[in-house]
mmCIF file as gemmi writes it, N, C-alpha and C atoms, coordinates in Angstrom:
data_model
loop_
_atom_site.group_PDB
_atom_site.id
_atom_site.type_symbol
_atom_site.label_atom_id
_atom_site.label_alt_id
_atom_site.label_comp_id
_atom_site.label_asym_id
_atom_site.label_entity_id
_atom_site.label_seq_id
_atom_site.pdbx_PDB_ins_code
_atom_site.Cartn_x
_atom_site.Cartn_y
_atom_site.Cartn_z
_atom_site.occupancy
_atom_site.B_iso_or_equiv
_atom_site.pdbx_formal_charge
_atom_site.auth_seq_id
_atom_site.auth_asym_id
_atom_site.pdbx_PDB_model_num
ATOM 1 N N . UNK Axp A 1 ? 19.152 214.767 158.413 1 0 ? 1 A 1
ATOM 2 C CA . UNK Axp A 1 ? 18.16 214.669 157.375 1 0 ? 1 A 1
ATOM 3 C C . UNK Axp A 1 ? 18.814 215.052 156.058 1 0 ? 1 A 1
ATOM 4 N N . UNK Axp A 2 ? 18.782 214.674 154.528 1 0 ? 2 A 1
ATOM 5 C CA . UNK Axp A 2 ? 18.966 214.763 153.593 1 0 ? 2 A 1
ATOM 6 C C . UNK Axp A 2 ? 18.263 214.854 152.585 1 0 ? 2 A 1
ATOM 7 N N . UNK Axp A 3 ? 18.229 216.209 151.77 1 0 ? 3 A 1
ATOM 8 C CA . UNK Axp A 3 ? 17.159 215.914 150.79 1 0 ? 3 A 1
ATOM 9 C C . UNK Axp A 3 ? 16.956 214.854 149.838 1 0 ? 3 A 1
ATOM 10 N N . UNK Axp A 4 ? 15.821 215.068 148.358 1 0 ? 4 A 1
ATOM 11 C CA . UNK Axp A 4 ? 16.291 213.709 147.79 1 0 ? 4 A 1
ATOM 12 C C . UNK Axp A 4 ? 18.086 213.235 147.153 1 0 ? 4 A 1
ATOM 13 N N . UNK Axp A 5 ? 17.952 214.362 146.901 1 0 ? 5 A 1
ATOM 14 C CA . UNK Axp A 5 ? 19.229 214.594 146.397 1 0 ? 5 A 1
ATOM 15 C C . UNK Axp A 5 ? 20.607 214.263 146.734 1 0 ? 5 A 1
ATOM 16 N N . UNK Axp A 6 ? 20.326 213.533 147.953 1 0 ? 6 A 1
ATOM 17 C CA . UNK Axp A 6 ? 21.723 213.668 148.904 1 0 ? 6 A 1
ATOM 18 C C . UNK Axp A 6 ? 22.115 214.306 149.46 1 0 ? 6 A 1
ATOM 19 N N . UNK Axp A 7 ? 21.957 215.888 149.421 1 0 ? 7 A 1
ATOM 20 C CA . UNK Axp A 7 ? 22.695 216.933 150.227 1 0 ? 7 A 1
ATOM 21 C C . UNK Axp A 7 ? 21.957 216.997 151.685 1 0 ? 7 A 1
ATOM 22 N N . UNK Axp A 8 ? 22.516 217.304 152.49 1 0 ? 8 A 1
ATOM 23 C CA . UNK Axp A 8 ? 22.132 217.551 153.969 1 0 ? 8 A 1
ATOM 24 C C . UNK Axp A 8 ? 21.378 218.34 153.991 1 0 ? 8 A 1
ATOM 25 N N . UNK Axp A 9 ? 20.509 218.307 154.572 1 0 ? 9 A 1
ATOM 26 C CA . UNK Axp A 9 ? 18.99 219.441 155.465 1 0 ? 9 A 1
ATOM 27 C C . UNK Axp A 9 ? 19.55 220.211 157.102 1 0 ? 9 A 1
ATOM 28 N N . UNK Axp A 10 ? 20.67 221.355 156.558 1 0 ? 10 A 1
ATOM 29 C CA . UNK Axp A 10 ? 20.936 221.917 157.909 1 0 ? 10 A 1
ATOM 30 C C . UNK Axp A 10 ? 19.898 223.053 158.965 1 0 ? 10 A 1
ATOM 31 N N . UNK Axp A 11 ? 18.848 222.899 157.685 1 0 ? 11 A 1
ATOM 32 C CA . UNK Axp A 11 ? 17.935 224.325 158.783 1 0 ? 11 A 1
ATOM 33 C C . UNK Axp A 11 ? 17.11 223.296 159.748 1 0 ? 11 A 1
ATOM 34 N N . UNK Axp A 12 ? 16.981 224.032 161.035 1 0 ? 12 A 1
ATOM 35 C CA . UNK Axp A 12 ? 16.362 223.085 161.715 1 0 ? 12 A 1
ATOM 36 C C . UNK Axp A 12 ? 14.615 222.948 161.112 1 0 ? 12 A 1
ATOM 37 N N . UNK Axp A 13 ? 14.407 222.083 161.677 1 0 ? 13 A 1
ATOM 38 C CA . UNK Axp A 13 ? 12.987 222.009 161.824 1 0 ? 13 A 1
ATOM 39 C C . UNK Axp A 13 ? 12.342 221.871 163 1 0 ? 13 A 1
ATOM 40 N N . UNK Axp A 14 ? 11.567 223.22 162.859 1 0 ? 14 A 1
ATOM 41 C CA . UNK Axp A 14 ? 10.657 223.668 164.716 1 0 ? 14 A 1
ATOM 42 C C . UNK Axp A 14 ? 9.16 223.562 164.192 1 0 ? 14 A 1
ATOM 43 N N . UNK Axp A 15 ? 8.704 224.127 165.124 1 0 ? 15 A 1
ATOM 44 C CA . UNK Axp A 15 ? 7.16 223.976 165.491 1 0 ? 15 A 1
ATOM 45 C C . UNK Axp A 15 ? 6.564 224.867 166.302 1 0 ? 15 A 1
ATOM 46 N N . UNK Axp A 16 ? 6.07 226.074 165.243 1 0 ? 16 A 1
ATOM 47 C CA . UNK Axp A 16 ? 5.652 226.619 166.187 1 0 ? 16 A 1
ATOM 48 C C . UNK Axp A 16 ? 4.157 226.392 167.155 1 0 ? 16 A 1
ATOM 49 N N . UNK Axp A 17 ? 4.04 226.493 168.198 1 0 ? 17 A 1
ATOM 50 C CA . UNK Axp A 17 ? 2.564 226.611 168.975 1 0 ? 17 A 1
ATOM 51 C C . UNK Axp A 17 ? 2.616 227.571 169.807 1 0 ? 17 A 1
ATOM 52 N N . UNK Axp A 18 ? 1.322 227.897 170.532 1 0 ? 18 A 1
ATOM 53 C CA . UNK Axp A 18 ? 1.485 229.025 171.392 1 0 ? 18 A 1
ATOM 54 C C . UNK Axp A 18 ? 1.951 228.554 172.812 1 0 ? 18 A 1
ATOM 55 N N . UNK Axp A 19 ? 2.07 229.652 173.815 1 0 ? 19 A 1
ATOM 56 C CA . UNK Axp A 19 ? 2.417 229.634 175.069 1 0 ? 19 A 1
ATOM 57 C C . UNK Axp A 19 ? 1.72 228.454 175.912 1 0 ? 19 A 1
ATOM 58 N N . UNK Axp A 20 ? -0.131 228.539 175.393 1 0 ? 20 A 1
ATOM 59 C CA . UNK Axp A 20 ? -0.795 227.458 175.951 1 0 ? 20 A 1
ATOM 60 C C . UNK Axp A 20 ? -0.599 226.148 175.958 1 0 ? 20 A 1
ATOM 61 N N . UNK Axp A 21 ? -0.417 225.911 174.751 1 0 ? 21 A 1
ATOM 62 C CA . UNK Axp A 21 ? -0.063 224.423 173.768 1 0 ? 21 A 1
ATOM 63 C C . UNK Axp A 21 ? 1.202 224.346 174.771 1 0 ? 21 A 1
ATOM 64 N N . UNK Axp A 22 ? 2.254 224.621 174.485 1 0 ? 22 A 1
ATOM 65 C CA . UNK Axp A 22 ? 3.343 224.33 175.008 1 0 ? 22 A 1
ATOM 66 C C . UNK Axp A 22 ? 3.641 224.109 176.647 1 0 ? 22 A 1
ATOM 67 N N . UNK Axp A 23 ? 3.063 225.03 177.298 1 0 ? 23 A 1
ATOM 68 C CA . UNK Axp A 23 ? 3.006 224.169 178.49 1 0 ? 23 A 1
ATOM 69 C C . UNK Axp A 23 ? 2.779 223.068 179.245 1 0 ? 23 A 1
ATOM 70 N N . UNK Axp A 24 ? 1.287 222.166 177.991 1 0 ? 24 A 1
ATOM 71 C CA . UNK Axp A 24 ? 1.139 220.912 177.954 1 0 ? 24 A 1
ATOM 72 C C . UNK Axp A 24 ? 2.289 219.754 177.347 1 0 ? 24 A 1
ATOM 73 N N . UNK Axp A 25 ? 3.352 220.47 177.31 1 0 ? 25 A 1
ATOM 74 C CA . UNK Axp A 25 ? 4.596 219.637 176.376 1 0 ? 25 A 1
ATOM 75 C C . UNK Axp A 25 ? 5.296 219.461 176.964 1 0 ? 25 A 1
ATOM 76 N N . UNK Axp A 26 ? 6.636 218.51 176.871 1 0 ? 26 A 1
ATOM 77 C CA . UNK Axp A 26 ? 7.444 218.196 177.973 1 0 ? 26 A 1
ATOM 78 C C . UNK Axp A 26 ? 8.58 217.293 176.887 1 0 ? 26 A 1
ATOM 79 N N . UNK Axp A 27 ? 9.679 217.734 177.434 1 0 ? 27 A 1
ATOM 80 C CA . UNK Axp A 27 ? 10.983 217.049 176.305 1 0 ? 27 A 1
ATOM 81 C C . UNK Axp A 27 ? 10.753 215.699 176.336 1 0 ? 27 A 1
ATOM 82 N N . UNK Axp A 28 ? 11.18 214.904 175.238 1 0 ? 28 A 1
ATOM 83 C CA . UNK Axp A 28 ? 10.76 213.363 175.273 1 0 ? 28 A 1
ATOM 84 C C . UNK Axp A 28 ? 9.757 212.971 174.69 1 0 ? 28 A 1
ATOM 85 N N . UNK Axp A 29 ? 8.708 213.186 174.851 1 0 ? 29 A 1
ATOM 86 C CA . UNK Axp A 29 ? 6.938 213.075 174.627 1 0 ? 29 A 1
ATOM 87 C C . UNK Axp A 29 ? 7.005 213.077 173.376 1 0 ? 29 A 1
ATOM 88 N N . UNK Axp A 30 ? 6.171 211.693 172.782 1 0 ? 30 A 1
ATOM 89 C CA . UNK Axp A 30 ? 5.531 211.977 171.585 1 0 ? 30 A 1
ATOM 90 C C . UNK Axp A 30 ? 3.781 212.276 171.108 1 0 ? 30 A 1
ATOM 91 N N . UNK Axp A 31 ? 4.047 213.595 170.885 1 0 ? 31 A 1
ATOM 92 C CA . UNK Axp A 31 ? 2.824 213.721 169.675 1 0 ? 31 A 1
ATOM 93 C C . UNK Axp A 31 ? 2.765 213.496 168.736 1 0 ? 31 A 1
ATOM 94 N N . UNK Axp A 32 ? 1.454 213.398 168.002 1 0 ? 32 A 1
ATOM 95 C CA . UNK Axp A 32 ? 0.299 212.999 166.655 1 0 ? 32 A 1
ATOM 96 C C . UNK Axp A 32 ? 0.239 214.204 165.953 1 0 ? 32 A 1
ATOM 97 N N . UNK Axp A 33 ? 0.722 214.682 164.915 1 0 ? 33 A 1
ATOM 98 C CA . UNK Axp A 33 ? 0.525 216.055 164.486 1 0 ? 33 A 1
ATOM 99 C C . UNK Axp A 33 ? -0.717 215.855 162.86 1 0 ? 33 A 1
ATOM 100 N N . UNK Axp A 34 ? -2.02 216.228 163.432 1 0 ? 34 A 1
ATOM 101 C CA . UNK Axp A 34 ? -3.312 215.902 162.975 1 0 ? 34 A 1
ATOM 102 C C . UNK Axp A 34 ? -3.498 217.048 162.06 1 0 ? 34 A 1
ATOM 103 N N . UNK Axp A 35 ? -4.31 217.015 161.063 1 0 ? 35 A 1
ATOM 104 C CA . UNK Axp A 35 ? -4.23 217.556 159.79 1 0 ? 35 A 1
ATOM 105 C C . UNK Axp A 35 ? -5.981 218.182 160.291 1 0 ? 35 A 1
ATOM 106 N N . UNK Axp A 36 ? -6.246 219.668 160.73 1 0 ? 36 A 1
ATOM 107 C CA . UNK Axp A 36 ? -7.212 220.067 161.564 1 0 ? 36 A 1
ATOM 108 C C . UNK Axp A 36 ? -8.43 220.186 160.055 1 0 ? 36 A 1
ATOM 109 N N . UNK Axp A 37 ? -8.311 219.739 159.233 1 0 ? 37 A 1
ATOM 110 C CA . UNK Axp A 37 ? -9.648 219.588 158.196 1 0 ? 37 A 1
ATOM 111 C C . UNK Axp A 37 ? -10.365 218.598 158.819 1 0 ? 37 A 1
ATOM 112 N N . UNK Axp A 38 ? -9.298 217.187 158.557 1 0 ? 38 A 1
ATOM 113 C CA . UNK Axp A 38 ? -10.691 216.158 158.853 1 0 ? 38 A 1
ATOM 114 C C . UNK Axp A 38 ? -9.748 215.255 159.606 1 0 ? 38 A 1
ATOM 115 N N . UNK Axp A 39 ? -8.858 215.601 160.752 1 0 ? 39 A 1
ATOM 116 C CA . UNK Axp A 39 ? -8.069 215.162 161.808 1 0 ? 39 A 1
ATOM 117 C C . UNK Axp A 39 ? -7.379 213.534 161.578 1 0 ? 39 A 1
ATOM 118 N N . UNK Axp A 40 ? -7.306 213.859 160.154 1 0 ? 40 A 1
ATOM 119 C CA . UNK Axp A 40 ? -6.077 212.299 159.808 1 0 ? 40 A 1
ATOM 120 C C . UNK Axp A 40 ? -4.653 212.996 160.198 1 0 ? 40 A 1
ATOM 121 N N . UNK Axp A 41 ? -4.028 211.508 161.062 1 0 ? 41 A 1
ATOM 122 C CA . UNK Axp A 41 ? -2.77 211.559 161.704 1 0 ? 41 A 1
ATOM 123 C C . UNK Axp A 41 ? -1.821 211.689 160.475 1 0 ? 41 A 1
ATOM 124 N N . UNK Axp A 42 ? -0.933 212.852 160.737 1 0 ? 42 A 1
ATOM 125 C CA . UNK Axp A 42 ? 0.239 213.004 159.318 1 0 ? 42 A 1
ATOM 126 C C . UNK Axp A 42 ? 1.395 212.475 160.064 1 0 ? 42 A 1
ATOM 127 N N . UNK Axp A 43 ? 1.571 212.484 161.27 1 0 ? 43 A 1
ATOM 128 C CA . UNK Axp A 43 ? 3.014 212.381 161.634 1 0 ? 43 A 1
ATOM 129 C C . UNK Axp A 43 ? 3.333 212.203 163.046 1 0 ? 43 A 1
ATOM 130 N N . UNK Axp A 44 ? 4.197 211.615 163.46 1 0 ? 44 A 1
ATOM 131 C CA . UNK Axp A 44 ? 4.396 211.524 164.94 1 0 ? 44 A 1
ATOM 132 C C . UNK Axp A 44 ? 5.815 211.817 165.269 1 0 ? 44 A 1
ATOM 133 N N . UNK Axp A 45 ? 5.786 213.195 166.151 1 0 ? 45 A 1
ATOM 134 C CA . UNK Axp A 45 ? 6.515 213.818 166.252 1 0 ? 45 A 1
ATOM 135 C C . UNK Axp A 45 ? 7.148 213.508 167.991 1 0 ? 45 A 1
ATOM 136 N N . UNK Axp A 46 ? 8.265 213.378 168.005 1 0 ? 46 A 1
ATOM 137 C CA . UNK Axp A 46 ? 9.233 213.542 169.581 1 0 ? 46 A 1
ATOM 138 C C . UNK Axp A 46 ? 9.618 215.027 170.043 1 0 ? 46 A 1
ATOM 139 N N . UNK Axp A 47 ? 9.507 215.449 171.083 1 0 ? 47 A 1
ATOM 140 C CA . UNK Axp A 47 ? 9.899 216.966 171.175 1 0 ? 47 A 1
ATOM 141 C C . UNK Axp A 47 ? 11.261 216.307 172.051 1 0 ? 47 A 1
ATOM 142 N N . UNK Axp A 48 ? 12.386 216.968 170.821 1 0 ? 48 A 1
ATOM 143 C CA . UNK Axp A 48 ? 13.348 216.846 171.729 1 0 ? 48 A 1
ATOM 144 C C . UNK Axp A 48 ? 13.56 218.362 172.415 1 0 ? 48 A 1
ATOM 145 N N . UNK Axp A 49 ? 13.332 219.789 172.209 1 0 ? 49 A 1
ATOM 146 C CA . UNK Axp A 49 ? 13.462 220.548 173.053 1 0 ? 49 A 1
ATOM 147 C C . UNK Axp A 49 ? 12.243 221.666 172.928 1 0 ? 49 A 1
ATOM 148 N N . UNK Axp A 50 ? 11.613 222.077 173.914 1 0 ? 50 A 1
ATOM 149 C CA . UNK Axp A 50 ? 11.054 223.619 174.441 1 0 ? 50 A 1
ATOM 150 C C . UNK Axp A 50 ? 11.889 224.506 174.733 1 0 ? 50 A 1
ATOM 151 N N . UNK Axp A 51 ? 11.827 225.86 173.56 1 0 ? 51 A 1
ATOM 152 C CA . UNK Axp A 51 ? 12.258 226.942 173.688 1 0 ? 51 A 1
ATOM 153 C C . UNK Axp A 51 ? 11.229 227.876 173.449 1 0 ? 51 A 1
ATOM 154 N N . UNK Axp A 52 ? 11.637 229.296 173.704 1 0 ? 52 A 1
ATOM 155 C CA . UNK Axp A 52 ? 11.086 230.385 173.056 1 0 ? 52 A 1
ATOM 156 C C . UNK Axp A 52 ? 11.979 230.83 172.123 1 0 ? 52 A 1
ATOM 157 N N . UNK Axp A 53 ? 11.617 231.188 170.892 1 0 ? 53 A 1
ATOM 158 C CA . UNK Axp A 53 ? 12.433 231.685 169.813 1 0 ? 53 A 1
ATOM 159 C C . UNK Axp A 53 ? 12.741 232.547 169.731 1 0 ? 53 A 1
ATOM 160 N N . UNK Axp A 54 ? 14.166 233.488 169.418 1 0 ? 54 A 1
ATOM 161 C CA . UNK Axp A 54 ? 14.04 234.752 169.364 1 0 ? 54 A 1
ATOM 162 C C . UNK Axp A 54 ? 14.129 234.534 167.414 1 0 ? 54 A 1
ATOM 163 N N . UNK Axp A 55 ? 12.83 235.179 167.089 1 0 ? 55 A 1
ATOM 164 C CA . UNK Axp A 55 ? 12.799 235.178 165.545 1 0 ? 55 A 1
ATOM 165 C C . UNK Axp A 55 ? 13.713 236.2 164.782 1 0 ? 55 A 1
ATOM 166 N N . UNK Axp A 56 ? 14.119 236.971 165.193 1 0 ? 56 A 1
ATOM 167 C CA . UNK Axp A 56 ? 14.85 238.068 164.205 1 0 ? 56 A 1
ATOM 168 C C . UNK Axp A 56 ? 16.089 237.475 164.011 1 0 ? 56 A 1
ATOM 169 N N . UNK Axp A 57 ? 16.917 236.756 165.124 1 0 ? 57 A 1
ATOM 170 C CA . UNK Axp A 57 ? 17.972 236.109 165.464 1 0 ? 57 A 1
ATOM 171 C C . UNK Axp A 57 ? 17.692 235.066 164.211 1 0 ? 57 A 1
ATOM 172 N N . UNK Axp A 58 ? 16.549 234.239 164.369 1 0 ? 58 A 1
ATOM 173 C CA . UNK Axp A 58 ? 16.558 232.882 163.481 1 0 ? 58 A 1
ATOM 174 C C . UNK Axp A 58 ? 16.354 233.138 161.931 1 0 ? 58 A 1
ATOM 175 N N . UNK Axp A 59 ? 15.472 234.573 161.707 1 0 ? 59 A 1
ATOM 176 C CA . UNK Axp A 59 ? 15.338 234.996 160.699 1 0 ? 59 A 1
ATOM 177 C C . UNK Axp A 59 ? 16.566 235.804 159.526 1 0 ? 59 A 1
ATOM 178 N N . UNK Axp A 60 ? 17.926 235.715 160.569 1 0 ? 60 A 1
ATOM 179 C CA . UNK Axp A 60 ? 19.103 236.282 160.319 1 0 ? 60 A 1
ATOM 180 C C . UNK Axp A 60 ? 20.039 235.114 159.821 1 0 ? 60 A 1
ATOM 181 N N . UNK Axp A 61 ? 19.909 234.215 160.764 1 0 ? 61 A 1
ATOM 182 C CA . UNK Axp A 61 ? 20.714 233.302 160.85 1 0 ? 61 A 1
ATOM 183 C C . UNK Axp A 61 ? 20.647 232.342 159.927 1 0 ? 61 A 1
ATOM 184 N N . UNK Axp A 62 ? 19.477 231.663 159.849 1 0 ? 62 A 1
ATOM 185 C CA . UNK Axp A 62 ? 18.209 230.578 158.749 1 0 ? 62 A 1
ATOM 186 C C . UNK Axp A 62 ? 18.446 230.947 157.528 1 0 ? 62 A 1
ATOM 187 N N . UNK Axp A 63 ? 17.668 232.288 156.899 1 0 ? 63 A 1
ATOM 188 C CA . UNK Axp A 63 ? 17.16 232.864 155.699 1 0 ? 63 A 1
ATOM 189 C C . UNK Axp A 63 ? 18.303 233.936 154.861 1 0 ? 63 A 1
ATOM 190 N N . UNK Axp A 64 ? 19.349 234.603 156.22 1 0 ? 64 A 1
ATOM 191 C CA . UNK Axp A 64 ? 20.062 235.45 155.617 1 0 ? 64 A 1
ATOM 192 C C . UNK Axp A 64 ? 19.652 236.107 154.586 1 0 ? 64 A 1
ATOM 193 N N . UNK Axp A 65 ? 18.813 236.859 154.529 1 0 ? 65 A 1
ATOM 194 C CA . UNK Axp A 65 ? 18.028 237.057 153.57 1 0 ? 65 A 1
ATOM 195 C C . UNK Axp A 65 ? 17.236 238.626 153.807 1 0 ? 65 A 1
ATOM 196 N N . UNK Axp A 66 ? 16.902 239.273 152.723 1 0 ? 66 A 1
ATOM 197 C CA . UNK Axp A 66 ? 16.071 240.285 152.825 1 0 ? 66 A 1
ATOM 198 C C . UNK Axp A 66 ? 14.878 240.335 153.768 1 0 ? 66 A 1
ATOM 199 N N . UNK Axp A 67 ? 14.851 241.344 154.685 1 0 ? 67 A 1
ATOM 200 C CA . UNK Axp A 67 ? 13.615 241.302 155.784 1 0 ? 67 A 1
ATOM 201 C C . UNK Axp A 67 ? 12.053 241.181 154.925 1 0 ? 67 A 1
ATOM 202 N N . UNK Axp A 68 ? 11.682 241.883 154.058 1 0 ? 68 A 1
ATOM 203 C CA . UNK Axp A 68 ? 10.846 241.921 152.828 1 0 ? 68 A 1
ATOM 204 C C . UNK Axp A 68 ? 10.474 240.437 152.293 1 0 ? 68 A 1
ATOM 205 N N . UNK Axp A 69 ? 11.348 239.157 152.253 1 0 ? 69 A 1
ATOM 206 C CA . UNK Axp A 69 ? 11.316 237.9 151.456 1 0 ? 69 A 1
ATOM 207 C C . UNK Axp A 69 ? 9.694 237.456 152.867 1 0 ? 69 A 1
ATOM 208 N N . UNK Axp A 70 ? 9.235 236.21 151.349 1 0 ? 70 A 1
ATOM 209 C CA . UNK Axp A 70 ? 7.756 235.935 152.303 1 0 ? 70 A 1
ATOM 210 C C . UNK Axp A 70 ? 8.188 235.573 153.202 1 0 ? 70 A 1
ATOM 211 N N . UNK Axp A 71 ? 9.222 234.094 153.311 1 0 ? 71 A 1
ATOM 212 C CA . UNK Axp A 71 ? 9.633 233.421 154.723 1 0 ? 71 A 1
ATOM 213 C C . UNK Axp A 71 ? 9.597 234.231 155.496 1 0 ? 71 A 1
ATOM 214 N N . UNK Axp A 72 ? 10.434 235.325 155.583 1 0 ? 72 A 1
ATOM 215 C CA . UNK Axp A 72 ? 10.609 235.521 156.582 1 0 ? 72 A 1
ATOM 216 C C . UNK Axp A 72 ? 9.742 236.738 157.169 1 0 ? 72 A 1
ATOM 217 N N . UNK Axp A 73 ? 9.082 237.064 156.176 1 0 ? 73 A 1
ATOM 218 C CA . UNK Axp A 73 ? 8.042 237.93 156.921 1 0 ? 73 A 1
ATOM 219 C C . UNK Axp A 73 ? 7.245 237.071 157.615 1 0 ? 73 A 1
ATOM 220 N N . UNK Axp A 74 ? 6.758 236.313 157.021 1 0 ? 74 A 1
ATOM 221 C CA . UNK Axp A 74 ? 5.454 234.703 157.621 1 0 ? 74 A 1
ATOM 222 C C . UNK Axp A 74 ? 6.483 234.537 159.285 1 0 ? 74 A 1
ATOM 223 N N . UNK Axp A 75 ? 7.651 233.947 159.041 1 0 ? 75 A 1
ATOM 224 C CA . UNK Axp A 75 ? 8.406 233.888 160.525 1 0 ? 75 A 1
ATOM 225 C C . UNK Axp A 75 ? 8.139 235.2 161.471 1 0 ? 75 A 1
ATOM 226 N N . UNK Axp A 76 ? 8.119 236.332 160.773 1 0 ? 76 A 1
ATOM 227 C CA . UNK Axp A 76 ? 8.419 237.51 162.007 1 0 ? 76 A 1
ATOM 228 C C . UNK Axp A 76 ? 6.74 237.726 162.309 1 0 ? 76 A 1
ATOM 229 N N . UNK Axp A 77 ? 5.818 237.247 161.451 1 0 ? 77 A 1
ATOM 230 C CA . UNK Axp A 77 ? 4.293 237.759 161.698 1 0 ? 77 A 1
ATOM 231 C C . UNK Axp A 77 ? 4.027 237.011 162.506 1 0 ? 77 A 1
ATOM 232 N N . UNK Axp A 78 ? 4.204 235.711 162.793 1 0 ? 78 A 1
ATOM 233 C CA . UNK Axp A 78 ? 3.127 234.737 163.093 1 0 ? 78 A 1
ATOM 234 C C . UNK Axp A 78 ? 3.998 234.529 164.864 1 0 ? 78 A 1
């Protein structure tokens, strides 16, 4: 992925859901990722993998960054 700009987009892009959600998921599969106001389709997404995240790890690695910054508080809260 590349921004407009040309430069490369190296942070990944995940998704978080809970334990429930995710058990209904399976590598391969595409979902509809629905906009929960008034459920217009934004996007159709492929799961290429199910993990559990370890966030402090990703929040180190990703953001390198002050524990205090919003990102990564929003990452370690949620």
């Amino acid at each position: 992925m590349r921004l407009a700009s040309g430069e490369i987009w190296t942070i990944p892009i995940t998704l978080d859901v809970s334990k429930d959600v995710a058990s209904g998921l399976e590598s391969g599969q595409r979902i509809v990722l629905r906009d929960p106001r008034d459920d217009l389709a934004l996007a159709i997404l492929t799961i290429d993998d199910i993990y559990t995240p370890n966030k402090e790890v990703e929040a180190k690695e990703v953001f390198r960054g002050d524990p205090e910054h919003p990102a990564i508080r929003y990452l370690l809260d949620t």
